[in-house]
C-alpha positions, 0 to 999 in steps of 0.5 A: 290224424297225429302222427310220431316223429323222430327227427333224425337228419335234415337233407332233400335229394333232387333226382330223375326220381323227384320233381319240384313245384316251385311256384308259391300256392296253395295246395290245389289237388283234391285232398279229401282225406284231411285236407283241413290239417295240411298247411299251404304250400309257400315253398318257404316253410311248407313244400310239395314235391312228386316223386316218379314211380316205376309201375309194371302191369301184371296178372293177379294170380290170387284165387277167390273162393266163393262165399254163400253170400257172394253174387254170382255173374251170368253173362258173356262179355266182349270189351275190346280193350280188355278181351272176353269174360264168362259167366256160369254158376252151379248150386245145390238146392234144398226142399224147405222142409224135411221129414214129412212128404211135400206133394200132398198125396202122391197118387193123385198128383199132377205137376202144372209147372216148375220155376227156377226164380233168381234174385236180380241185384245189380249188371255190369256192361251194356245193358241198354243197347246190347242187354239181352240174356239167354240163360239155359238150366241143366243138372249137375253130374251126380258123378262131377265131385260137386260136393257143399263142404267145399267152397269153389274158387271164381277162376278155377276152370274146373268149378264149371261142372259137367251136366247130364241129361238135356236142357231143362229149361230156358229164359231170355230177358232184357237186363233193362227191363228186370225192375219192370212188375211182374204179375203172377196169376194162379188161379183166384191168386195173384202176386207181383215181384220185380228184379227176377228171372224166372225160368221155366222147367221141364215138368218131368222135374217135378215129377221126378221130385214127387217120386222121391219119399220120406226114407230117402230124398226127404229124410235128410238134406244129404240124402236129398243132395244124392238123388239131386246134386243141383242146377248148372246155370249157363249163360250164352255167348250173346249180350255184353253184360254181365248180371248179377244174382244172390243165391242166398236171398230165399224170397226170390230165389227159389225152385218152385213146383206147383201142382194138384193133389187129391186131399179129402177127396177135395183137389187142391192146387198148391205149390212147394219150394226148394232154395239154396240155403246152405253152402254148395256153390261154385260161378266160374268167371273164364277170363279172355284177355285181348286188346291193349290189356294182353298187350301190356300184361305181355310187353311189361311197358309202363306208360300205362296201367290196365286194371281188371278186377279181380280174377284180373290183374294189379299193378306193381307201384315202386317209388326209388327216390323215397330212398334218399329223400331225407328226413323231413315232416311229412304233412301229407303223402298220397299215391295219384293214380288218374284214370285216362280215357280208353275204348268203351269206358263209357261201357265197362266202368272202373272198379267201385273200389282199388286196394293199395298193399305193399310187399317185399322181398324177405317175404314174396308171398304175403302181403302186407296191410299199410297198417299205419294208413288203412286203420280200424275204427272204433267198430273195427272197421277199416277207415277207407274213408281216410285211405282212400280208394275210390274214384273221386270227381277229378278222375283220380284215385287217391290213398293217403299214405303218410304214416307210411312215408313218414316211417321210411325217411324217419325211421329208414323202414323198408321202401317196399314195392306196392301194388293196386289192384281191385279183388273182390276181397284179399287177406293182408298181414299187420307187421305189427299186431302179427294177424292177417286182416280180411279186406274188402273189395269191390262189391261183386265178381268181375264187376269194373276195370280202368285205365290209368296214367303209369309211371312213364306216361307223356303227360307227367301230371297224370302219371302215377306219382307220390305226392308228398306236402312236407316241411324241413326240418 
């Protein structure tokens, strides 16, 4: 990676801020990103310096809406070092075929059984020894303003929407047995499928769908939505695991009705579906926070980082000596975030991926893309690979920002306040081509949290820091 240099002024400031490795070596740090184009560090020409950051933990007020695509997370969590998480999820669903009447013949029909099928992806927490799940299904209010032009946001309290009538069925099942085959029998037919959770309903569902016709509930989609607005998933207070569910994958998620009907004067058993196949969709993840988490959020101490994602928290990273550090050649400069072990990591794991973006004082609510740094590559996808972000083998969380650095002591851009943080995605604005970028994050809902080092930490090689591997000039 090439970068322009305008050289201005020669001059290291060694501060409170700035700690100096005087041995002669060669660089020793994991340097994945590029390492083969960083000189040795002799302390002759080529030199390695760290400079202390002043981190604060903080909550990430930022709302998340939630996309058709999105995995919705159903369970209960109890971490003691970062407090309780909820899951529920609300969707609509939709007959798979309109204009035409789906129960064969409705004076001869009888319901056998109605099946709430949700395709199982991935959990998060104790899924071996505290894995068990109970999911209860309910309808959603006709009168809770659930609506599918609206795209419902992950922490807002008010996307867990009031039900009517009672239960309409449950399930409980262990999360380590889903990959398990199931064999479905149906009369002379049978079928397997793994990674579902299949609740059973109440036949008066079915029966109340076979009452709808072709001139109201299976004339249109909207029409249908009238008479049913949807499914209210609740998960029970019971398990330590989130799981995970695609709403949108229409070959195991799905309300199947099976019934018998008269054609011809020949019975026929058959079954019909339902799916979610369209916008309207809401999971609303209520966050608990507890333990040494709510401690620091309220303490603002900064020996330690605590890292919920996203609806959860950031950290602000400031680095002041970057101010008088002078005009120098910077080889390589990256943040070092170590994560430290804490309570139940070996439960709970860190985020799959941390974002690093900065902000500033001019424009307080935005924020910016380390656009020199996180780049697009040639199919205009950004190059994380070469930013970094991900938990690497030493325990450290790395992002090269050396284009960055560069621009502040060559061209005295601003020194900004940074910040890490895991969103399941996030906006960010490029100064420079005047556009906002959308980032992706993590790879589901609430999925990860992490303790590292901060800026003040006892053990200096573990605190945050900016490396930085540079040459005089």
């Amino acid at each position: 990676m090439k970068s322009r240099i305008l050289v201005l002024s020669i001059g290291l400031v060694v501060s409170s801020f700035l700690v100096l490795f005087s041995s002669c070596k060669k660089i020793n740090e994991a340097t994945e990103l590029g390492a083969d184009l960083v000189p040795a560090v002799d302390n002759v020409h080529t030199f390695e310096v760290a400079l202390n950051t002043v981190t604060k933990n903080l909550l990430d007020t930022a709302s998340t809406q939630v996309l058709y695509t999105d995995l919705v997370a159903l369970g209960d969590i109890n971490d003691p070092e970062f407090g309780q998480s909820h899951g529920n999820s609300d969707f609509s669903i939709s007959p798979s075929s309109f204009g035409t009447y789906p129960f064969l013949n409705k004076d001869s029909l009888d319901i056998d059984s109605v099946v709430l099928s949700l395709s199982y992806q991935a959990a998060y927490g104790d899924t071996v020894n505290n894995g068990l799940q109970t999911l209860r299904v309910y309808e959603i209010s006709k009168t809770s303003g659930f609506i599918d032009t609206v795209l419902y946001k992950f922490s807002d309290p008010t996307s867990d929407f009031p039900t009517t009538g009672t239960e309409l069925g449950s399930a409980t099942y262990a999360i380590k047995d889903l990959a398990d085959t199931i064999t479905l029998t149906r009369g002379a037919d049978t079928s397997q499928v793994n990674n579902v959770v299949r609740i059973r309903l109440d036949n008066s569902l079915g029966a109340r769908f076979a009452q709808y016709d072709t001139t109201n509930g299976y004339k249109s989609d909207s029409l249908f939505r009238t008479l049913f607005p949807g499914f209210a998933v609740k998960a029970d207070a019971t398990g330590n695991a989130f799981s995970y569910f695609s709403l949108s994958d229409l070959s195991k998620t799905k309300l199947t009705v099976y019934f018998r009907a008269t054609i011809n004067g020949k019975r026929d058993t058959t079954s019909f579906d339902f799916y979610h196949s369209r916008n309207g969709q809401s999971n609303f993840i209520d966050r608990q926070n507890g333990g040494s988490y709510l401690a620091y959020l309220n303490s603002g101490a900064g020996d330690k980082v605590y890292l919920q994602s996203a609806p959860g928290s950031y950290v602000s990273v400031k680095i002041p000596a970057l101010d008088t550090f002078g005009n120098k050649v910077i080889h390589r400069a990256e943040i070092v975030a170590t994560k430290i072990p804490s309570p139940f990591d070996d439960i709970f794991s860190p985020p799959s991926r941390l974002i690093l973006d900065r902000t500033n004082k001019g424009t307080p609510d935005t924020a910016f893309i380390l656009q020199n740094d996180l780049v697009a590559d040639a199919t205009g996808a950004l190059s994380f690979a070469s930013f970094g972000g991900t938990l690497l083998s030493d325990n450290t969380f790395r992002f090269n920002i050396s284009r960055y650095v560069q621009s502040i002591v060559t061209k005295h851009e601003p020194n900004d306040t940074l910040r890490i943080y895991a969103p399941l995605r996030t906006r960010l604005y490029n100064s420079s081509l005047k556009i906002t970028f959308g980032v992706p994050g993590i790879a589901a809902i609430a999925k990860g949290r992490v303790v590292l080092g901060g800026g003040t930490f006892a053990d200096s090689t573990t605190r945050l820091r900016l490396r930085i591997i540079y040459s005089n000039l």
